[in-house]
N, C-alpha and C positions, 0 to 999 in steps of 0.2 A: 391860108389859115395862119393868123400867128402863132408867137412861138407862147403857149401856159406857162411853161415851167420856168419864163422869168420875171413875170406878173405873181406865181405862184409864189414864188423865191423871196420876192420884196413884200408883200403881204406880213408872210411869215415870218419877216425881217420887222418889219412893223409891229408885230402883233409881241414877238418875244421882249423888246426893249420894253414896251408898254408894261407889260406883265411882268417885268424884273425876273425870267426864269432861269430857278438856283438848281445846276443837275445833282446836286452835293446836298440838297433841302428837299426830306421826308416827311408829305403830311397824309392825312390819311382821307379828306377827300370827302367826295358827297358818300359816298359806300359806308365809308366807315362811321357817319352820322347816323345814316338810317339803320346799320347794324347797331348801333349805340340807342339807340331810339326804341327801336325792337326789344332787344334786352329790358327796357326801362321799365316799356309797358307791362312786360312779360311779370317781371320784379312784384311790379305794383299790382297785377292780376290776381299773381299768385298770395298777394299778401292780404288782399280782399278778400282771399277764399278762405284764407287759413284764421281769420278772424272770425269770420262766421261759421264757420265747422269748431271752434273753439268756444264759439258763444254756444252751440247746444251742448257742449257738456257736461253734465254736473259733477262736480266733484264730492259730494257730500256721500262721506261713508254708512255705511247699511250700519245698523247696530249688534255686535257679533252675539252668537248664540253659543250655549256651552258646547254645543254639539262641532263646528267648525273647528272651535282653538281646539278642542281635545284630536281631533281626527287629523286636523293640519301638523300638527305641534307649536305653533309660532301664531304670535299675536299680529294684529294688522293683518286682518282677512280680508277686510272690507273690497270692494271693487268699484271703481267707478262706472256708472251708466251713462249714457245717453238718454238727457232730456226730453220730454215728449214736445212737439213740436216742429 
């Protein structure tokens, strides 16, 4: 049988010069695209929700009655609701 491991050897000899491999150069890889990736979507998920949970809000205040300022003591009673829809 011959010998692999110096077929193996010059392969790998080949392969390294091709690829200029720096042991001293930090990158981050297929991993760290698809973790960059993931975040991204997540980002963007999360900001298509928060648009639509924002759109049924209304912000338009109830009109106060004398009965709240007197009881609360402080003006700005109103509260916000949620839209029907």
């Amino acid at each position: 049988m011959p010998d692999m491991s110096a077929s193996a050897s010059l392969a790998t000899t080949h392969l390294v010069t091709l690829a200029e491999f720096d042991k001293d150069k930090v990158t981050p890889g297929v991993l760290g695209f698809i973790v960059f990736a993931v975040m991204a979507v997540a980002v963007w998920g999360l900001m298509k929700s928060m648009n639509r949970h924002m759109g049924k809000v209304d912000f338009e205040e109830t009109p106060e009655t004398g009965t709240n300022s007197s009881r609360n003591g402080a003006s700005g009673g109103g509260t916000a609701q949620p839209s029907k829809g």
